[in-house]
C-alpha positions in Angstrom: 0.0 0.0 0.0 2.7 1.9 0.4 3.7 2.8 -3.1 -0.2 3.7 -3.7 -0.5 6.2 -0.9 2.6 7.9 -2.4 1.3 8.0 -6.0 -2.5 8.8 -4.8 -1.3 11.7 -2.3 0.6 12.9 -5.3 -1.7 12.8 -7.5 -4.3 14.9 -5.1 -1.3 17.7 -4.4 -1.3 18.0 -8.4 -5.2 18.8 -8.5 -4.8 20.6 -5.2 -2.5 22.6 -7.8 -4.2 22.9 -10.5 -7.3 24.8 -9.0 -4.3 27.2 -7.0 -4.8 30.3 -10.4 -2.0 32.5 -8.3 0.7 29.3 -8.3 -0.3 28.1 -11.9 0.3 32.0 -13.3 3.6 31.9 -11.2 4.8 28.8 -13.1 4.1 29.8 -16.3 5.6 33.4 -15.6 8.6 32.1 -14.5 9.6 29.4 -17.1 8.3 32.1 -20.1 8.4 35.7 -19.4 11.2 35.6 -16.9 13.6 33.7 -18.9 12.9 35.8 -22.1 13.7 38.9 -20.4 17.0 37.3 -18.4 18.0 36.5 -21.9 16.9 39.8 -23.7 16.3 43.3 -21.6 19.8 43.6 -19.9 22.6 43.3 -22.2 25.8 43.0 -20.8 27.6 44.9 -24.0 26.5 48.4 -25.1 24.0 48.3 -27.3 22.3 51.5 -29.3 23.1 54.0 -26.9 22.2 57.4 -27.4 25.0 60.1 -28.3 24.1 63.5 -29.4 27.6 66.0 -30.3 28.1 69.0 -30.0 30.2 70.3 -33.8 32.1 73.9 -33.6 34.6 73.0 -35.8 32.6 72.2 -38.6 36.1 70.4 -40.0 37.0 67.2 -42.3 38.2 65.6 -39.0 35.2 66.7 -36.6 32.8 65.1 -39.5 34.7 61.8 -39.7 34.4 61.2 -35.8 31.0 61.8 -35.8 30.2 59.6 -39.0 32.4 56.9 -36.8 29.3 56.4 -34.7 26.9 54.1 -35.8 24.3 51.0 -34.8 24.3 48.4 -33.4 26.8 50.1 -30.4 25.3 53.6 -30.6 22.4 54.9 -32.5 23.2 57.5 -35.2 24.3 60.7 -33.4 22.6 63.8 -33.4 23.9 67.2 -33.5 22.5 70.1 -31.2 24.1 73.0 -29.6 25.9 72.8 -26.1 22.3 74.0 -25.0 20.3 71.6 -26.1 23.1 68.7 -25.2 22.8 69.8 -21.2 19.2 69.5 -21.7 19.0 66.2 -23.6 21.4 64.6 -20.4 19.2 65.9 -18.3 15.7 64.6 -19.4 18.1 61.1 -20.3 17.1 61.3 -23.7 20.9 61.0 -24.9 23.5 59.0 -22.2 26.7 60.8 -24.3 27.4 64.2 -25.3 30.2 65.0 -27.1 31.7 68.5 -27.4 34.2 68.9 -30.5 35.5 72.6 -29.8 36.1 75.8 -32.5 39.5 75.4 -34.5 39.9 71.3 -33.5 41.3 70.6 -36.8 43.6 73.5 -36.9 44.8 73.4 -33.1 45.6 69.5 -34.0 47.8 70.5 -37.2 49.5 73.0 -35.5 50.5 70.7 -33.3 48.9 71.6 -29.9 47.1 69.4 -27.5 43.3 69.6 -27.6 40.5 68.5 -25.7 37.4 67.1 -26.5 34.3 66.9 -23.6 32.8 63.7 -23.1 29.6 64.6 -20.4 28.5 61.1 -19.2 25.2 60.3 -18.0 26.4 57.9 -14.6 23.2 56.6 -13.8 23.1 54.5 -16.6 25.7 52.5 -15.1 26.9 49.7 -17.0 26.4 52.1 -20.7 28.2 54.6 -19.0 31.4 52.6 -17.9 31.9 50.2 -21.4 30.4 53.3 -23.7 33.0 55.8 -22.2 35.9 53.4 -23.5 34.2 52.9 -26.8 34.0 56.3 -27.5 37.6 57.1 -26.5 38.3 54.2 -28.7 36.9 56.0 -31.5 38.1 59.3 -31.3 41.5 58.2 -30.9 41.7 56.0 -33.8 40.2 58.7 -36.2 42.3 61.0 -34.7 45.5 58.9 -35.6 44.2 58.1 -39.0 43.6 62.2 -40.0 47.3 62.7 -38.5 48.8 60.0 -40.7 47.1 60.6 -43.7 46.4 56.7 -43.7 44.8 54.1 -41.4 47.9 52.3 -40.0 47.8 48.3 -39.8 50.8 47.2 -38.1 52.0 43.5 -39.1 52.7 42.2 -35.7 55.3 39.2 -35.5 53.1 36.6 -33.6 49.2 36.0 -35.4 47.0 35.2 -32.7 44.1 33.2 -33.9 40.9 33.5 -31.7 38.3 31.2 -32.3 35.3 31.2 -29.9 33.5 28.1 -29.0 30.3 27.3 -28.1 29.2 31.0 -28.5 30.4 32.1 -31.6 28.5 35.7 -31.8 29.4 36.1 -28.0 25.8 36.7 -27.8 24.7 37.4 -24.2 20.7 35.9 -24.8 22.6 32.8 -25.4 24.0 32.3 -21.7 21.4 34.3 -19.9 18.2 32.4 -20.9 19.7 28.8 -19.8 21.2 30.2 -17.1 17.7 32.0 -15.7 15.7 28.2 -16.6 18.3 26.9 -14.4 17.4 29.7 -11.1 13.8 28.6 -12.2 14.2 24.8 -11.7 15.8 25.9 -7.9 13.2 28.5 -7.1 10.1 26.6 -8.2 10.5 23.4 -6.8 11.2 24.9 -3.3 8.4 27.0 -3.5 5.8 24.9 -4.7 6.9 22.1 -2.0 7.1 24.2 0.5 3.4 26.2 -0.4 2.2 23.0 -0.5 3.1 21.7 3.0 1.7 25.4 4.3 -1.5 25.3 2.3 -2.0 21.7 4.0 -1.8 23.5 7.3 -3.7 26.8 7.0 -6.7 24.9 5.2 -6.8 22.5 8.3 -6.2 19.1 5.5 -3.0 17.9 7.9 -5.4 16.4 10.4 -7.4 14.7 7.8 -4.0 13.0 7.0 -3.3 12.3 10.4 -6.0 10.3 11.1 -5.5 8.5 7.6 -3.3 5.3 7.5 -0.5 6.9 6.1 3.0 7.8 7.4 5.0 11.1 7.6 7.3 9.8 4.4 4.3 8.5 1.9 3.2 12.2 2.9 6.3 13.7 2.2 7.0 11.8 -0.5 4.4 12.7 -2.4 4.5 16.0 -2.2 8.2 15.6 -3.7 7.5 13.7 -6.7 4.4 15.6 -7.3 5.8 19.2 -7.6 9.1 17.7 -8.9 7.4 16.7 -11.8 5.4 20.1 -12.5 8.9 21.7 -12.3 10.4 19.1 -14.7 8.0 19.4 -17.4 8.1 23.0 -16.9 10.9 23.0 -17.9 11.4 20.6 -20.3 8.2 23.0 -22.4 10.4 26.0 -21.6 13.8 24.5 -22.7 11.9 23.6 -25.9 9.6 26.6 -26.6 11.4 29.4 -25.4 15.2 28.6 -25.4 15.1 27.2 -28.3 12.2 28.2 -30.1 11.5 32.0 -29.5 15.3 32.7 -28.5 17.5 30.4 -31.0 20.1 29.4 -28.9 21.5 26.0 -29.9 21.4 23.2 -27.1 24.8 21.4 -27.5 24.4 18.6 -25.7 21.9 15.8 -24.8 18.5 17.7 -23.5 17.7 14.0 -21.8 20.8 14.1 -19.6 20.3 17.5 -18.4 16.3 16.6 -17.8 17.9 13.7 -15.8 19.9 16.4 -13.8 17.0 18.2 -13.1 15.1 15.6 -11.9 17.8 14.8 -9.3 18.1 18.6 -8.4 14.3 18.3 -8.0 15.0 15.9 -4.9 17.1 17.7 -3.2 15.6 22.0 -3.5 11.8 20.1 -3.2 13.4 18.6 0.4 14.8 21.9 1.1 11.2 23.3 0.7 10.0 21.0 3.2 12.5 22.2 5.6 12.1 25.9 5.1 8.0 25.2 5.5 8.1 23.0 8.2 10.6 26.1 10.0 7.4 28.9 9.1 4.6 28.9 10.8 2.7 30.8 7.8 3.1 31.9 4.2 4.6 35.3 4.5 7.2 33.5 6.7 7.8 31.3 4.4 8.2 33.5 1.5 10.6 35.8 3.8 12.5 32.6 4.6 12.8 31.3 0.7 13.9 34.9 -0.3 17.0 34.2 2.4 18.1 31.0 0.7 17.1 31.4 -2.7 19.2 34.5 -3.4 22.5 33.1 -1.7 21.5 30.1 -3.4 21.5 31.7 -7.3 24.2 34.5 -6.2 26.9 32.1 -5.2 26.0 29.0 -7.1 28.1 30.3 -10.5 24.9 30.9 -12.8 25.4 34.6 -12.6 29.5 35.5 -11.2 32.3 32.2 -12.1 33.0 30.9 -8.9 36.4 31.5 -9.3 36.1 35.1 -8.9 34.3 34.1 -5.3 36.8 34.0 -1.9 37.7 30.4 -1.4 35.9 30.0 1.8 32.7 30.8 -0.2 33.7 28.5 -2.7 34.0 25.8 0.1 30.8 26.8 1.8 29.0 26.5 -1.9 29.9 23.0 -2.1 26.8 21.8 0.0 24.5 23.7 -1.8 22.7 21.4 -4.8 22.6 24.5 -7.1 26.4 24.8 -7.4 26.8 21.6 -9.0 23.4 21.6 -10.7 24.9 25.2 -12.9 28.2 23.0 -13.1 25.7 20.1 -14.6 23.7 22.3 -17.0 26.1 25.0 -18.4 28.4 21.7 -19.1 25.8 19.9 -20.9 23.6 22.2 -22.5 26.8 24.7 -23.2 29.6 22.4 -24.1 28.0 19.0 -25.2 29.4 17.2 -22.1 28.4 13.4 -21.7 27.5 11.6 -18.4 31.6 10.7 -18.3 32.1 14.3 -17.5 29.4 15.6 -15.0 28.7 12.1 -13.2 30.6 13.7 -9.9 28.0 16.5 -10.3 25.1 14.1 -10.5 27.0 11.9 -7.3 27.1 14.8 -5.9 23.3 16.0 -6.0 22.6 12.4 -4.9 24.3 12.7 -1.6 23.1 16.0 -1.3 19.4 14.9 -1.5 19.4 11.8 0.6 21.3 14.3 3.7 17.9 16.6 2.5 15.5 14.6 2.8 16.6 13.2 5.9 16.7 16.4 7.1 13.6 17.5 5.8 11.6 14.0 6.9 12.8 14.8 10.7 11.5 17.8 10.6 8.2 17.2 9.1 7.8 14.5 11.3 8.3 16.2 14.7 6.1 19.3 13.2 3.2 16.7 12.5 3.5 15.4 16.3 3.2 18.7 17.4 0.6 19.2 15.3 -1.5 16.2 16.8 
């Protein structure tokens, strides 16, 4: 009987579910609309920033810098007097304004040292920082081609041959959308678990289980397999419809073997969940405590920073957590085409890291059902 409680308390968490609108418009949120805009709204590299330039030199060289600006970096500059350039960085409708002063040409000829202004709107932080070098970048290098009379190309003695793998384009929509399913898989399956659990005890349904012939693990069990599986064939949908299909990005590797991965990641955040909402008392403390793992969890894990960049002792510390070898698991398999010869410490690994979970997680749902009878 045991095997049937398990598969019919599951199978009552999944229509428990399915009538929960708030939790079904969550899932499908998270494994659509958040992964397209991970992948899409924040580009790492600058990308059509606005630049309007101020011109009082009117010369051959002032006109080459400014016809040195163009898409898909900058959008094509616009020129407006110093007036209108003050205004245009303060209603943030340009983030650069460059100011090529009276006589540039001339002053550079003659051989004096000139500057140009370069007013940079700050709060657009990560434009400001990479756009700023660009555009020194640029005015140097048409600078040094007016002055020479030619563009030079110096024949260096070594050829260094870059090739890139597995992201040819270096295109960021590539590494951001699998890397936002993978915080998905993580943040799902412990809160649907643990919303589960605390939806059992604020509708009053734990005591009908208590009196019921069934035993802390068929309870617990269920609910683990039951929102494990939501979360895996959310994801499975998402890999297919929205990484690949709406964002092109080419899966390398076997999409099987990283379902397989998730599925044992599944044990061990679903456990976790169990933990975290056998600790709260209601929903709001549960959510407060999810939001003190989950970030730590996804921060730290190497989805978002390498881990190598991380202090060692953090590194260390990381090791216990399922998601730092789950990202290892996934960005080696759906990135590089790794086999199960490459990432089956990661998969050992998330074993071990379940089975201490879930022992965890069935001693405390145990002793918070006896205080509950």
């Amino acid at each position: 009987m045991r095997l049937a409680n398990i598969a019919n308390l599951g199978f009552k968490e999944l229509s428990s579910l399915s009538r929960d609108t708030v939790m079904l418009l969550l899932i499908a949120y998270a494994f659509t609309g958040a992964i397209y805009e991970a992948a899409s709204a924040i580009p790492e590299t600058l990308n059509r920033a606005a630049v309007g330039i101020v011109d009082e030199d009117r010369s051959t060289l002032s006109t080459r810098i400014v016809s040195a600006f163009y898409p898909p970096y900058f959008t094509t500059p616009t020129l407006m007097s110093p007036a209108e350039m003050d205004a245009g960085l303060d209603d943030g409708s340009i983030t650069f304004g460059l100011d090529i002063p009276p006589n540039f040409q001339r002053d550079l000829l003659s051989g004096n040292k000139v500057d140009i202004q370069l007013n940079v709107d700050a709060t657009r932080v990560s434009q400001a920082f990479t756009g700023a070098g660009y555009i020194q970048t640029i005015v140097a290098t048409e600078v040094a081609a007016f002055m020479q009379r030619y563009r030079e190309a110096t024949a260096l003695p070594v050829d260094l041959a870059l090739r890139m793998r597995f992201n040819q384009n270096l295109d960021k929509a590539w590494f951001g959308g699998i890397v936002e399913l993978i915080n998905q898989v993580t943040l799902l399956s412990i809160v649907l678990t643990g919303a589960a659990l605390i939806r059992e005890r604020e509708h009053g349904t734990i005591e009908h289980l208590l009196v019921m012939p069934v035993t802390p693990f068929e309870i617990m069990a269920s609910k683990i397999w039951s929102m494990a599986l939501v979360v895996v064939g959310a994801t499975v949908a998402s890999l297919i419809v929205v990484v690949q299909g709406l964002l092109k990005v080419p899966i390398e590797g076997s999409i099987p073997l990283f379902m397989a991965g998730a599925v044992v990641c599944s044990f061990s955040t679903t456990s976790l969940g169990i933990v975290l909402a056998t600790v709260a008392r209601s929903m709001p403390q549960f959510a407060l405590l999810t939001i003190l793992v989950i970030v730590p969890l996804e921060m730290l894990s190497g989805g978002m920073t390498p881990r190598e960049s991380m202090p060692q002792i953090v590194q260390n510390i990381m090791l216990a957590a399922p998601t730092t070898h789950f990202v290892t698991l996934a960005q080696s398999i759906l990135f590089r085409g790794a086999g199960f010869d490459v990432v089956w410490p990661q998969f050992l690994a998330l074993a071990a890291i379940g089975m201490v979970l879930f022992t965890v997680a069935l001693g405390f749902f145990r002793k918070a059902i006896t205080e509950q009878g």
